[in-house]
C-alpha positions as CSV (number, residue, x, y, z in Angstrom):
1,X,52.1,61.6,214.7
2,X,54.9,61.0,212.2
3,X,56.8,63.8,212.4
4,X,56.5,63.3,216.2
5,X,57.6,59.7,216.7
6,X,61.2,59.9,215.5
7,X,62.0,62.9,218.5
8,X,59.9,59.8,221.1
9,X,62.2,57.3,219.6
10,X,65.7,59.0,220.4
11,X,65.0,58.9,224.2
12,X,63.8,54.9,224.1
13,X,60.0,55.6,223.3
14,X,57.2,55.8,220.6
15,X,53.7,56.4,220.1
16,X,50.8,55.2,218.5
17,X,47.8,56.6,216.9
18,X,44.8,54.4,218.6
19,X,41.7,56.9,217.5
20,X,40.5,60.6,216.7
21,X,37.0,61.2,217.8
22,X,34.2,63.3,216.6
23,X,34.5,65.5,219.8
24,X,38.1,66.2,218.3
25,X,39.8,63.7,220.9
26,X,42.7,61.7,219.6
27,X,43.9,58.9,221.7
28,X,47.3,58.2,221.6
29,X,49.5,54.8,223.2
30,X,52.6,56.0,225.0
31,X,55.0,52.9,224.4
32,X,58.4,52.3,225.3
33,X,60.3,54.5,227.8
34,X,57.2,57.1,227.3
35,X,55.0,54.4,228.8
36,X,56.2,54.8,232.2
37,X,58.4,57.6,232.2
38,X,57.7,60.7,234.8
39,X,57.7,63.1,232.4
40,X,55.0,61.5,230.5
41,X,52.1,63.8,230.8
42,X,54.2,67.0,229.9
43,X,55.2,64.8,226.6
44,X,51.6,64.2,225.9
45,X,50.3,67.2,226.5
46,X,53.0,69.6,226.0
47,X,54.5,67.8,222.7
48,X,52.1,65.7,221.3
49,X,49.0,67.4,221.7
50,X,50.8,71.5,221.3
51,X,52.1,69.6,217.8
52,X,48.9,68.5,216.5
53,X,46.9,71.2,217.8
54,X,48.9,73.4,216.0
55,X,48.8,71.5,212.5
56,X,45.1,70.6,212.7
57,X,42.8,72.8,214.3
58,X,40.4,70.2,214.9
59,X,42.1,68.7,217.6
60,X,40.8,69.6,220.8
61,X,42.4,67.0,223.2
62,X,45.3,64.4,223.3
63,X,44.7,61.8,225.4
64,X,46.8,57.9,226.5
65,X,45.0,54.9,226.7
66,X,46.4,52.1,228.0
67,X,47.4,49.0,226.2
């Protein structure tokens, strides 16, 4: 989520780590510009959850909660 954050924060926004799950489930908090921004299901899935898929195996599904 580090590495992640500072590309989120150039364009107004940020994320949060809320949980990872057994199942392999992390749920993230879209904040800032991400929160309500169109694009912010291709950011999710397409950025956040392609990025930690690809360094953790484990993952199996990124998903927002809300605040």
């Amino acid at each position: 989520i580090e590495k992640i954050r500072p590309q989120l924060q150039n364009d107004g926004g940020d994320v949060e780590l809320v949980s990872v799950e057994d199942d392999g489930t992390v749920k993230v908090r879209l904040m800032g510009h991400c929160a309500g921004c169109a694009m912010s299901q291709q950011t999710l899935k397409f950025g956040i959850e392609r990025a930690l898929k690809t360094h953790i195996p484990e993952v199996k599904e990124v998903i927002s909660v809300p605040f």
